[in-house]
C-alpha positions in Angstrom: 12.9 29.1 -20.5 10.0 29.8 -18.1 10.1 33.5 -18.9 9.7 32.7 -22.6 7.0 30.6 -22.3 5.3 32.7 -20.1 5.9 36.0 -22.8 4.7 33.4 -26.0 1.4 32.7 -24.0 0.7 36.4 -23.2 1.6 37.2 -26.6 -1.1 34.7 -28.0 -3.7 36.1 -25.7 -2.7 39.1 -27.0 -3.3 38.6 -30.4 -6.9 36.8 -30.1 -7.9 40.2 -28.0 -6.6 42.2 -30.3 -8.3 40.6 -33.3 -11.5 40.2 -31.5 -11.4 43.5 -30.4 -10.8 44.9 -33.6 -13.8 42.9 -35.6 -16.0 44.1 -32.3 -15.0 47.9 -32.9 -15.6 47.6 -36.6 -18.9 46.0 -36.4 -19.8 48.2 -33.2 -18.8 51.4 -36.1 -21.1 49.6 -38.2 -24.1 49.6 -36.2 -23.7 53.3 -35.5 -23.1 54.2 -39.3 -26.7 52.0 -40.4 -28.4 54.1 -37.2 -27.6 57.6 -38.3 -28.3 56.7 -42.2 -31.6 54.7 -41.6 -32.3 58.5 -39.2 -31.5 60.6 -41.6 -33.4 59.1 -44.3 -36.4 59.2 -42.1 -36.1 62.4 -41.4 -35.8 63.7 -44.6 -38.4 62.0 -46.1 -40.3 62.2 -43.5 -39.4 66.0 -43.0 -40.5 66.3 -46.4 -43.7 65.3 -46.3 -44.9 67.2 -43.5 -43.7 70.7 -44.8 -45.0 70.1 -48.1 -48.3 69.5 -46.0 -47.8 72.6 -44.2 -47.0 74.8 -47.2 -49.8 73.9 -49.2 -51.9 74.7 -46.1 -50.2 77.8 -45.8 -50.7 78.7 -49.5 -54.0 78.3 -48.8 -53.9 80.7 -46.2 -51.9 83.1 -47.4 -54.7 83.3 -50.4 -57.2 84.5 -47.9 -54.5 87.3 -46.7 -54.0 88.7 -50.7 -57.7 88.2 -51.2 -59.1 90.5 -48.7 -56.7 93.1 -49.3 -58.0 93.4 -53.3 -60.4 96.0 -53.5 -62.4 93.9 -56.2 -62.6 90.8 -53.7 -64.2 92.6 -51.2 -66.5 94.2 -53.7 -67.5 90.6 -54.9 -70.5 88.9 -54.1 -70.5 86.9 -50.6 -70.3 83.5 -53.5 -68.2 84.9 -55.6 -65.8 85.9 -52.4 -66.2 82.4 -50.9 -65.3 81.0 -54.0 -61.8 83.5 -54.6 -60.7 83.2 -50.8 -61.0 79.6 -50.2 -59.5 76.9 -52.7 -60.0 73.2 -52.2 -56.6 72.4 -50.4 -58.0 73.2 -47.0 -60.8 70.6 -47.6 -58.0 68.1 -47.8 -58.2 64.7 -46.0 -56.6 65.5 -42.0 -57.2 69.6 -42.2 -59.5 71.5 -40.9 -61.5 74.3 -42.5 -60.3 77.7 -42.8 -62.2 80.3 -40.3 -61.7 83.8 -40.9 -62.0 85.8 -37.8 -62.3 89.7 -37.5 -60.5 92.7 -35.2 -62.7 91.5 -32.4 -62.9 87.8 -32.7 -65.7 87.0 -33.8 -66.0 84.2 -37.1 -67.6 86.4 -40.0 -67.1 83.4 -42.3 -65.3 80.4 -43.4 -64.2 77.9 -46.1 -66.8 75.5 -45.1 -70.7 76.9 -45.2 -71.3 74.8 -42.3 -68.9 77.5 -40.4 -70.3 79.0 -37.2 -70.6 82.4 -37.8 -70.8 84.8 -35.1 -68.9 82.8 -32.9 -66.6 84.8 -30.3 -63.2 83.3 -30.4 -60.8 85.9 -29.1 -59.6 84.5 -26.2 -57.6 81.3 -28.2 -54.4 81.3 -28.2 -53.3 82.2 -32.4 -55.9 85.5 -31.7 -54.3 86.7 -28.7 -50.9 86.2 -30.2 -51.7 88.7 -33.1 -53.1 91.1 -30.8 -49.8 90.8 -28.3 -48.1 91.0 -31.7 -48.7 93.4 -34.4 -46.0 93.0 -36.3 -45.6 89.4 -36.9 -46.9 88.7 -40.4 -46.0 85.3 -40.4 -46.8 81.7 -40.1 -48.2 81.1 -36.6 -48.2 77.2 -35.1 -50.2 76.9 -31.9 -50.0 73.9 -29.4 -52.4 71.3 -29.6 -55.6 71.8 -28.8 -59.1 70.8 -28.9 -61.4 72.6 -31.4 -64.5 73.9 -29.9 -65.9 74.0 -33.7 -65.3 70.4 -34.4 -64.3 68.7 -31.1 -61.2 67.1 -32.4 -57.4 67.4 -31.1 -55.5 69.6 -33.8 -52.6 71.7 -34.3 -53.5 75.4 -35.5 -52.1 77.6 -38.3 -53.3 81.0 -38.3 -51.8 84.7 -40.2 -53.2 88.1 -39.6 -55.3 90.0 -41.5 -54.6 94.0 -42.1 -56.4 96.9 -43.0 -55.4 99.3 -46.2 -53.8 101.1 -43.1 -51.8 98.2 -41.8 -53.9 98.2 -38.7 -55.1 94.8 -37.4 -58.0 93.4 -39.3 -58.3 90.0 -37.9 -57.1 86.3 -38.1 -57.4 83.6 -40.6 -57.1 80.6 -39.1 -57.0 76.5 -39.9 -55.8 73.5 -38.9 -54.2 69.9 -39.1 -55.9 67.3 -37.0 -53.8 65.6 -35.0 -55.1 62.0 -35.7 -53.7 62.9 -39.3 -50.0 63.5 -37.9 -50.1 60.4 -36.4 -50.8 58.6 -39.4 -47.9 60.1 -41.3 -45.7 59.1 -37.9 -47.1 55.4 -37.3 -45.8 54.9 -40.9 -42.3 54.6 -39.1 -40.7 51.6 -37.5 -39.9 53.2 -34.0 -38.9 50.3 -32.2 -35.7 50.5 -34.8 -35.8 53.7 -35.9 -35.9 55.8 -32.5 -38.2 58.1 -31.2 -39.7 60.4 -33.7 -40.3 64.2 -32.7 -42.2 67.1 -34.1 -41.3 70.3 -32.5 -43.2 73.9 -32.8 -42.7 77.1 -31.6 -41.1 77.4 -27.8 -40.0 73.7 -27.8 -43.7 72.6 -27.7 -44.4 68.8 -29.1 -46.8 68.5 -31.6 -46.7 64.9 -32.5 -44.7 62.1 -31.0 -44.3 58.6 -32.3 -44.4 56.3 -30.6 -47.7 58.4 -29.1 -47.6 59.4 -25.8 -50.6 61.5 -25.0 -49.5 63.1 -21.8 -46.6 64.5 -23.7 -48.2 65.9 -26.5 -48.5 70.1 -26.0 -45.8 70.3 -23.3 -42.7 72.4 -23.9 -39.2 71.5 -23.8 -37.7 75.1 -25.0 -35.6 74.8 -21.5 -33.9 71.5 -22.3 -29.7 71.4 -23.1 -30.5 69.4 -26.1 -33.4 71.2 -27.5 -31.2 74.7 -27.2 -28.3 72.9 -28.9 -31.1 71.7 -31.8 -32.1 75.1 -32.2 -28.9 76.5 -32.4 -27.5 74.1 -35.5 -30.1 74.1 -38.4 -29.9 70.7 -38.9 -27.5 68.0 -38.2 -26.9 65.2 -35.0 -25.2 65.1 -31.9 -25.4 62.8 -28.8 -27.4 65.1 -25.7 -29.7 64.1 -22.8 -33.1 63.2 -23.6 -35.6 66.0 -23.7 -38.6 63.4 -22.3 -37.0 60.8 -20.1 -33.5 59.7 -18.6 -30.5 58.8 -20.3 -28.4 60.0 -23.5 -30.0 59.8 -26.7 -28.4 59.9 -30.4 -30.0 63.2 -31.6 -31.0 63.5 -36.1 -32.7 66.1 -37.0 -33.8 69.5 -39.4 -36.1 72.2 -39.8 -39.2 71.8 -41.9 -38.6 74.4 -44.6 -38.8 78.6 -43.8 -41.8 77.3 -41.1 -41.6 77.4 -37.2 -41.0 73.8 -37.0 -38.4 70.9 -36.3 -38.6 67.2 -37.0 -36.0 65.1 -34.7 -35.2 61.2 -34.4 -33.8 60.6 -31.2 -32.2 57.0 -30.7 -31.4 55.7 -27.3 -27.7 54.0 -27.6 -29.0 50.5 -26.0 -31.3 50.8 -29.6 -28.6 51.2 -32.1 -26.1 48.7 -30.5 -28.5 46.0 -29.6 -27.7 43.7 -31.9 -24.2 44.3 -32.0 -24.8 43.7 -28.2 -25.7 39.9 -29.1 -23.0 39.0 -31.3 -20.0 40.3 -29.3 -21.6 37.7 -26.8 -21.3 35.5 -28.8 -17.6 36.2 -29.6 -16.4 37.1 -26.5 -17.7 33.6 -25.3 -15.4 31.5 -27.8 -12.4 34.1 -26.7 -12.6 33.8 -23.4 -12.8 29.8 -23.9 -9.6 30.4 -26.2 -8.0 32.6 -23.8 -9.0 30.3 -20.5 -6.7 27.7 -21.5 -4.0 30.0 -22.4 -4.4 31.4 -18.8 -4.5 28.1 -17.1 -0.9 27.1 -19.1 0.3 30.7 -17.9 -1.1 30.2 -14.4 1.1 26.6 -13.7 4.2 28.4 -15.2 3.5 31.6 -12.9 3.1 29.4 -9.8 6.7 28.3 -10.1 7.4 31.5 -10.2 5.6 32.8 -7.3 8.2 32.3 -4.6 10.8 34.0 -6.6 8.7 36.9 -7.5 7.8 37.4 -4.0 11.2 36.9 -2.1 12.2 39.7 -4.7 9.4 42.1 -3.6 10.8 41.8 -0.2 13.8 42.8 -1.2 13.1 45.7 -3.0 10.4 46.7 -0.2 13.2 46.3 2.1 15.5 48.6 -0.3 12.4 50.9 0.2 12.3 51.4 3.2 15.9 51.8 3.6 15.8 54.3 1.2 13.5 56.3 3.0 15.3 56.2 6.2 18.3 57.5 4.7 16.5 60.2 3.7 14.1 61.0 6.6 14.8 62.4 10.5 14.4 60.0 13.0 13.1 62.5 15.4 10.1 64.7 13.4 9.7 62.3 10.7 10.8 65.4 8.3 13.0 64.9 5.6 16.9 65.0 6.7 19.3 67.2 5.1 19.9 64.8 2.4 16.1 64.9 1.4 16.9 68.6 1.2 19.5 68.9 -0.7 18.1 66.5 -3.7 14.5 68.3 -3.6 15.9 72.0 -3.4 18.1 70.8 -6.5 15.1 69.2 -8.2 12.9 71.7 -8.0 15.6 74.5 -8.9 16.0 72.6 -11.7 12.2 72.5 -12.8 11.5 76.1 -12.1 14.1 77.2 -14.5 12.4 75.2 -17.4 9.1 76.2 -16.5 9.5 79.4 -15.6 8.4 79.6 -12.3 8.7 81.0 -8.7 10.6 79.1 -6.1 10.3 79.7 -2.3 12.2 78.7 0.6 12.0 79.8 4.2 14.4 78.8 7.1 13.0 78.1 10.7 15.5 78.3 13.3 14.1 77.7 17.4 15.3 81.0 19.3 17.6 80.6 21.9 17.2 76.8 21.8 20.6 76.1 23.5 19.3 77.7 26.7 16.5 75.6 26.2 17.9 72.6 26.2 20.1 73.7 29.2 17.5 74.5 31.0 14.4 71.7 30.4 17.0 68.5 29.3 17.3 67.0 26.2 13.8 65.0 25.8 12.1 67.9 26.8 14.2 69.7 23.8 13.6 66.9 21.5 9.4 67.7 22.4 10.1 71.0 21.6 11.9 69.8 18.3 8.6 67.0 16.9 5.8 70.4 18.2 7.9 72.6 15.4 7.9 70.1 12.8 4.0 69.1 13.6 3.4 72.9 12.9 5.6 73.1 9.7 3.7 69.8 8.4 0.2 71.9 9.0 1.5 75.0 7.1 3.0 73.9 4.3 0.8 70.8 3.5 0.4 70.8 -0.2 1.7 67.6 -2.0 4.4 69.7 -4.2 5.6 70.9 -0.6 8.9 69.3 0.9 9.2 70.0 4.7 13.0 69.1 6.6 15.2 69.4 9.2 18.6 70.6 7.9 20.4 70.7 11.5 20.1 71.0 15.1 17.2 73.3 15.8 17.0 74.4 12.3 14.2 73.4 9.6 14.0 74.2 5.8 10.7 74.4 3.8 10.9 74.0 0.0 7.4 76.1 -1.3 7.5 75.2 -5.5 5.1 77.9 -7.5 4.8 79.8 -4.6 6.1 83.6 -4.8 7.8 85.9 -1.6 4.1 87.0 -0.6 2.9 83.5 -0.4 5.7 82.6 1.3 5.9 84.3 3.8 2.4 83.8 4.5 3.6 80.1 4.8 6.1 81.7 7.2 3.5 83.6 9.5 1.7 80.6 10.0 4.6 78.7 11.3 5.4 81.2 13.6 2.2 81.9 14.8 1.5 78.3 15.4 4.7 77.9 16.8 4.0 80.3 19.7 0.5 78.7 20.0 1.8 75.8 21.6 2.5 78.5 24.8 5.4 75.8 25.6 7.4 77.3 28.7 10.9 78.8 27.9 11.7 80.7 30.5 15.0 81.8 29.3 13.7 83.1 25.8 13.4 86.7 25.0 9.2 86.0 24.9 8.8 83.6 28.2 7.5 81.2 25.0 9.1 78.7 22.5 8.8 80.8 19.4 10.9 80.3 16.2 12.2 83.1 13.5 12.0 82.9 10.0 13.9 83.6 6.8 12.0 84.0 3.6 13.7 84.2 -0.1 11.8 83.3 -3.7 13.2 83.4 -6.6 12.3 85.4 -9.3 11.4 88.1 -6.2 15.5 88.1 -5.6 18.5 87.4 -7.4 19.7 83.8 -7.2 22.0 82.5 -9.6 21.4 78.9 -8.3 19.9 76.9 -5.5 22.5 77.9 -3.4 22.3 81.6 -3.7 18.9 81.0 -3.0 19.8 79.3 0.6 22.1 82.1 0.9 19.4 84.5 0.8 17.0 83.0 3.1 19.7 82.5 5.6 20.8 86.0 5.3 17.0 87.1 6.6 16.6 84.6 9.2 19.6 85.9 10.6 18.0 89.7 10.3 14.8 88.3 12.1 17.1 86.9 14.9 19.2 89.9 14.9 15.4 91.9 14.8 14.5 90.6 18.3 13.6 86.7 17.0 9.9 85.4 16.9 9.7 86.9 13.5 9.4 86.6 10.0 11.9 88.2 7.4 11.9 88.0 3.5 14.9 88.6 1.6 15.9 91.9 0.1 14.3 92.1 -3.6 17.0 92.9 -6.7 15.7 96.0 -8.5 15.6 93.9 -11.3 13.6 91.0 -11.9 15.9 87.7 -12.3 14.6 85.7 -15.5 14.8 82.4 -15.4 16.3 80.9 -17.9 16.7 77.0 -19.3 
């Protein structure tokens, strides 16, 4: 009856989680799914804006390029010229006048009359880009900068100019204050919508909202998640933030065919904020709910108690029984029995998987006159030294080390093939030998120990036996060899497949 009671109150519990849980994951979906619409809205509107800004300004400058390379324009008056080169959208509210610079630098006029001509401006950056770069006839973006002709913080957009010849005829060059980026960003709620991002060329910020000055003109080209951003066109994903700790919720897209990216980044303590709140509030009322199921549970439990723990000392006393009847007294190895289950085990699973066995036989040399001649403890010293340097060899997890008679150990090696094992093998020996115990009537003034190595698919074995057979087979060649030795089996010339 207890039982019963016990399973109806956990089953309860069980039910109020799982229903909780399930209204918290489906409003904690919710909150994600509102985030990345509400970001990608922004940034395609946004987005929008801000190339249609840029191609007009572009238009604008790619009239100067197609106008200087008509024979008739440059043949025009310098009024008539000013008036074909330079339309009205470069006057616009937030850009700068257009400055046309020549081969050399220098400003031979401009959109605006009040341009300084003969002003040397050769070493900015757009100029000595052209020059490094005679072949880009593109859209160039520069990084932010201050304008030595009007003093103000602006983001340049410059093309090159080329003679009938295609050599390098100069640089036509404008601009879009910076101020007037930020207007278009402040426009945006970032406290909910994330951090809004304007990338040029290299990774280099151009505007960030909410404004941070210090970032503004520094490069994040090296960044995981701006590499990731320019690999995909457009699209999100959830990266480490570029400025800052922490993951961020990445939405963005490239402005158009120009050299720029637009990106909302959303830290994950933004989108689920609120959701934060109102799983408070739930979990409150559960855990009330599921308090009192837990006190019921805990009176029913306490009568339980002393059953529950005179039965764990039962089974840890069938336990430990169990692993005496399976371990040697002497070296704390398994016994004979421990071999015989893990050799057939793991026979068993290297024929399904497909994979090499191992097993190598230790046998002390001329133990008998050993014991004869130091006594039986000091026998039984000899006996715990060879099992401590088995333990050391073969001391993988998968590897099952035991004593299978007298003087005589077994070493199961599982995924281990014949060269591996009898590298297993060598150090056994070697260690063995280490030791420099005294054994006066051995053939090496030494305890040493000789070794049989078989693996299976290296030799034919139809079954764990066979494969016993074999390793016992070259132990007895390494005694036979002189002892203190390591043998491996003799290889079949053909390969045995193992087979389920």
């Amino acid at each position: 009856m207890a039982r019963w009671l016990v399973l109806a109150n956990l089953i309860t519990a069980a039910g109020l989680i799982s229903v909780a849980a399930l209204l918290l994951w489906q409003m904690r979906t919710d909150a994600e799914r509102r985030s990345q619409l509400t970001a990608n809205s922004l940034v395609q509107v946004l987005g929008r804006d801000i190339a249609r800004n840029v191609e007009l300004y572009d238009l604008s400058l790619l009239a100067v390029v197609e106008g200087l390379g008509r024979t008739d324009v440059a043949q025009a008056s310098s009024e008539l010229r000013q008036l074909i080169l330079f339309d009205r959208a470069a006057s616009a509210p937030g850009f700068a006048f257009l400055l046309l610079l020549d081969a050399r630098g220098i400003i031979v006029s401009g959109s605006s009359q009040t341009a300084p001509k003969g002003l040397d401006r050769s070493d900015t950056e757009y100029f000595r880009h052209f020059v490094a770069h005679p072949d880009d006839d593109g859209l160039h973006v520069s990084p932010p900068a201050i304008s030595r002709v009007s003093g103000q913080r602006m983001v340049m957009f410059s093309r090159r100019l080329s003679n009938p010849d295609g050599s390098f005829a100069g640089v036509v060059v404008g601009g879009i204050k910076l101020d007037y980026l930020r207007s278009l960003f402040a426009s945006v709620d970032a406290e909910h919508a994330g951090t809004v991002t304007l990338y040029g060329p290299e990774g280099v910020i151009l505007m960030r909202e909410p404004f941070d000055q210090s970032v503004i003109g520094t490069s994040v080209a090296e960044t995981s998640s701006y590499r990731r951003m320019i690999a995909m066109r457009e699209g999100n994903f959830v990266g480490p933030a570029m400025v800052g700790e922490g993951e961020r919720r990445f939405t963005f897209a490239h402005l158009g065919m120009e050299p720029l990216t637009l990106s909302i980044a959303v830290a994950p303590s933004a989108i689920y904020a609120e959701w934060w709140h109102r799983a408070l509030g739930l979990g409150m009322v559960l855990l009330s709910l599921c308090g009192v199921t837990a006190s019921l549970t805990w009176l029913l439990r306490r009568e339980l108690g002393r059953r529950e723990q005179a039965e764990a000392r039962l089974v840890a006393a069938n336990t430990l029984l169990a692993e005496q009847a399976t371990t040697d007294a002497l070296t704390g190895l398994g016994n004979r029995r421990r071999f015989d289950e893990a050799l057939a085990q793991e026979w068993d699973r290297a024929i399904r998987s497909r994979r090499p066995l191992s097993l190598i036989l230790v046998d002390a040399d001329c133990f008998k006159s050993f014991n004869d001649t130091y006594g039986h403890q000091r026998g039984d010293e000899a006996l715990r030294l060879i099992a401590g340097s088995i333990r050391s060899a073969a001391n993988r997890k998968t590897d099952t080390a035991c004593r299978v008679g007298g003087e005589e150990f077994a070493v199961i090696l599982p995924e281990i093939d014949m060269a591996g094992a009898e590298v297993v093998a060598e150090r056994i020996r070697m260690s063995v030998m280490g030791w420099a115990m005294l054994h006066a009537e051995g053939p090496h003034a030494v305890l040493t120990v000789s070794c049989g190595v078989a693996s299976v698919p290296e030799v034919l074995a139809h079954n764990a036996v066979a494969l016993v057979a074999k390793a016992d087979a070259a132990l007895y060649s390494a005694k036979n060899a002189g002892r203190n030795q390591v043998h491996a089996a003799d290889s079949s010339k053909k390969v045995l497949r193992l087979v389920s």
